[in-house]
C-alpha positions as CSV (number, residue, x, y, z in Angstrom):
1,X,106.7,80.5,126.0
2,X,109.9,79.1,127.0
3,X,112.3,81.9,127.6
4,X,114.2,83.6,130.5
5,X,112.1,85.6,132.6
6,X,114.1,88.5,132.2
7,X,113.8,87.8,128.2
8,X,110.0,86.7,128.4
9,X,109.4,90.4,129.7
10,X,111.1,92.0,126.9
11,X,109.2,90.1,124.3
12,X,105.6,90.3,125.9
13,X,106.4,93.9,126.2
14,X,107.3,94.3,123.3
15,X,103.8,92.3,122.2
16,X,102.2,94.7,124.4
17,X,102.8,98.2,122.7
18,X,102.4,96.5,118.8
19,X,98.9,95.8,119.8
20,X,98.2,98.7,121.6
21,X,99.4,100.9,118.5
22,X,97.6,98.8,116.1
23,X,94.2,99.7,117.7
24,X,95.1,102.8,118.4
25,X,96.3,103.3,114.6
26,X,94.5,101.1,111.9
27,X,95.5,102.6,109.3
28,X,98.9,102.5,109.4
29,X,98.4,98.4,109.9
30,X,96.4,97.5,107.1
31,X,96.8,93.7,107.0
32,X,95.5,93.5,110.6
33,X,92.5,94.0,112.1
34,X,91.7,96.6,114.6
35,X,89.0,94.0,116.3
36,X,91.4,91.8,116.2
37,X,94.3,93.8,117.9
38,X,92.2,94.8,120.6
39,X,91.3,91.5,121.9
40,X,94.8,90.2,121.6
41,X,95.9,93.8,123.9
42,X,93.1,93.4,126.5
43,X,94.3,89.3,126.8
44,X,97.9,90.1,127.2
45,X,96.2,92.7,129.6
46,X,94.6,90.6,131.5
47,X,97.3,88.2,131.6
48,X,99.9,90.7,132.4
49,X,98.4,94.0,133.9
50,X,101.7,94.6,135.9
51,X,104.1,94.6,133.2
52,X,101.5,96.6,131.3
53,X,101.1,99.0,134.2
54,X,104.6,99.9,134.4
55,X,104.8,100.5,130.7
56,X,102.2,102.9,131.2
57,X,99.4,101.1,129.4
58,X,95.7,101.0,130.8
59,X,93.3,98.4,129.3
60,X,92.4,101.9,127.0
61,X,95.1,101.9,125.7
62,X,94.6,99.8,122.2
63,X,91.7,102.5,120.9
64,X,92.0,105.5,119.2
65,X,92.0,108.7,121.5
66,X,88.4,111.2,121.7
């Protein structure tokens, strides 16, 4: 991604929390897959646990709550 890293933040943030609330909420998403959601959460995770970390997200945070 070429973008300012100030900008680059916002949008993998952003990219952060639509993952994590299309696992967490399927339904609401139909066109996309749960499965699919999740991995792309727990990559950006991986790939940013910082950022995620000061958004509040764990790598739980893309599935649905017990």
């Amino acid at each position: 991604m070429h973008a300012r890293p100030e900008v680059k933040q916002i949008l993998i943030s952003h990219k952060l929390r639509r993952w994590a609330s299309i696992g967490r909420r399927p339904a609401a998403y139909p066109n996309c897959s749960p499965a699919r959601a999740r991995r792309n959460y727990s990559r950006l995770y991986a790939r940013h646990e910082e950022l995620a970390r000061r958004l509040g997200l764990t790598s739980v945070s893309a599935y649905p709550p017990l």
